[in-house]
VMD Tcl script that draws the C-alpha trace (Angstrom):
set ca {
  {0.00 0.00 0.00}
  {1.17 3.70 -0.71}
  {1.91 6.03 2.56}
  {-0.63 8.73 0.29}
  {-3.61 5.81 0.31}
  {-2.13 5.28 4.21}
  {-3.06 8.30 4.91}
  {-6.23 8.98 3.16}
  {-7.77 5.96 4.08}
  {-7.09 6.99 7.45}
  {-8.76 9.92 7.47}
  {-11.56 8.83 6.51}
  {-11.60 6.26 9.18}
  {-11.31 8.93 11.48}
  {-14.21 11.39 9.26}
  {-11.87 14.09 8.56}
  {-13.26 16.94 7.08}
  {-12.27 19.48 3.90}
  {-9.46 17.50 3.07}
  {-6.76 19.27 0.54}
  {-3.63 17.48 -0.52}
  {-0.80 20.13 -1.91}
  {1.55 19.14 -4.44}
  {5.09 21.01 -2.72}
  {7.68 19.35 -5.26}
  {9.61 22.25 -6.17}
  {8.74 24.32 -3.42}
  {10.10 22.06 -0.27}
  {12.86 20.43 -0.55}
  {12.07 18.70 2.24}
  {8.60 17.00 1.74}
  {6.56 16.27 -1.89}
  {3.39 16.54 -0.39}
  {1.52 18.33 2.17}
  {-2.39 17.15 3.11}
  {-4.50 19.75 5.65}
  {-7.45 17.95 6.89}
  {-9.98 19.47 9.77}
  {-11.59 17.61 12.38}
  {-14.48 17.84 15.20}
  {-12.28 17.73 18.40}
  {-8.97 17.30 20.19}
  {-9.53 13.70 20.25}
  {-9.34 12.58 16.31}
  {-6.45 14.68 15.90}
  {-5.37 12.03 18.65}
  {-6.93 9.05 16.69}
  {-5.55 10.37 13.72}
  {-2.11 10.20 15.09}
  {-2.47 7.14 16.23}
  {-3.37 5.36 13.41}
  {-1.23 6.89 11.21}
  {1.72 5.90 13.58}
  {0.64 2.16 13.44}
  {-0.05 1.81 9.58}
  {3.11 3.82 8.44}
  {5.32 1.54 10.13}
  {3.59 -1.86 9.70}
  {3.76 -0.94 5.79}
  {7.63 0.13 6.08}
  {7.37 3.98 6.06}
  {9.19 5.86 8.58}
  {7.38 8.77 10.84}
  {9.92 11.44 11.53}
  {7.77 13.24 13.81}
  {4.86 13.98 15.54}
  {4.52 18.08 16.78}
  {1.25 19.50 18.26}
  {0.06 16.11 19.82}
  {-3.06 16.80 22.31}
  {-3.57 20.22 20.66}
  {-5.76 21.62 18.54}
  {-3.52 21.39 15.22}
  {-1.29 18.23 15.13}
  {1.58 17.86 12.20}
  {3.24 14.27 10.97}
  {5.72 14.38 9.61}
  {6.18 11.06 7.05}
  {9.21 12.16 5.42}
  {7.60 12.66 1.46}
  {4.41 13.21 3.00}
  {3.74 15.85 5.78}
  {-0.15 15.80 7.09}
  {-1.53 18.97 8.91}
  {-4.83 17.96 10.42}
  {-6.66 20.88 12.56}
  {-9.38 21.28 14.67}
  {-12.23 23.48 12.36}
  {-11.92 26.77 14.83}
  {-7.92 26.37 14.78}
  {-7.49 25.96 10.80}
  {-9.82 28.61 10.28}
  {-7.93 31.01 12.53}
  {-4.47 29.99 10.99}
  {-5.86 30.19 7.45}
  {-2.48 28.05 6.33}
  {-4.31 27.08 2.98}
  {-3.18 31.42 2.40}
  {0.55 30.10 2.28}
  {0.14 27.71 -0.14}
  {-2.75 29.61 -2.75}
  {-0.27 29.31 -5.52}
  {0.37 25.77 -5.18}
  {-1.49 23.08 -7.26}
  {-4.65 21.54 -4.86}
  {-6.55 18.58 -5.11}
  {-9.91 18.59 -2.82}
  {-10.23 14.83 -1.52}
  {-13.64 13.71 -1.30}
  {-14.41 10.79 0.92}
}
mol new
graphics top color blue
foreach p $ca { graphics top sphere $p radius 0.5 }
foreach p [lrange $ca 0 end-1] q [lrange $ca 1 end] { graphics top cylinder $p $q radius 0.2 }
display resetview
C-alpha cells in the first residue's frame, strides 16, 4: 500500500473533514506533499495520530515526527508526506491554505 492511500484511508476512518492534498515538489525540498485535513475535536487529531503511527510503520514507512500532539492542530511528519490535520476553529484562525494559494490543490472527497 502507498503512505498517500495510508493516509487517506485513514482519514476517513477517522471522518476528517475538507481534506486538501498540496503538491510542494519544487517548493520544499524537504517534503513532496503536504495534506490539511480538519476535524471535530482534540480527540481525532489524537486518533488520527495514532493510526497513522501504526499503519506507516507496519507498511515500512518511517514517521519522523509527531509536533502538536493533544492540541488543537497536530503535524506528521512522514518524510515525502507531511499531514496537517486541525481542529475546524484552529485551521480557520491559521488560514495556512493562504501560504500555499499558488500551489497546485486537489480537494479529496471521501
Amino acid at each position: 500500500m502507498e503512505l498517500r492511500e495510508i493516509i487517506l484511508e485513514n482519514l476517513s476512518r477517522i471522518k476528517a473533514l475538507d481534506v486538501l492534498d498540496y503538491d510542494m515538489r519544487g517548493f520544499s525540498p524537504f517534503y513532496d506533499e503536504m495534506i490539511i485535513a480538519s476535524v471535530d475535536s482534540e480527540r481525532q487529531a489524537t486518533a488520527i495520530v495514532n493510526y497513522l503511527k501504526e499503519d506507516a510503520l507496519n507498511n515500512g514507512f518511517t514517521v519522523r515526527g509527531v509536533e502538536g500532539e493533544g492540541t488543537e492542530w497536530v503535524l506528521i511528519d512522514l518524510n515525502d508526506i507531511i499531514v496537517s490535520v486541525f481542529t475546524k476553529e484552529e485551521r480557520e484562525r491559521l488560514s495556512l491554505e493562504k501560504i500555499y494559494l499558488e500551489r497546485p490543490c486537489k480537494k479529496i472527497e471521501f
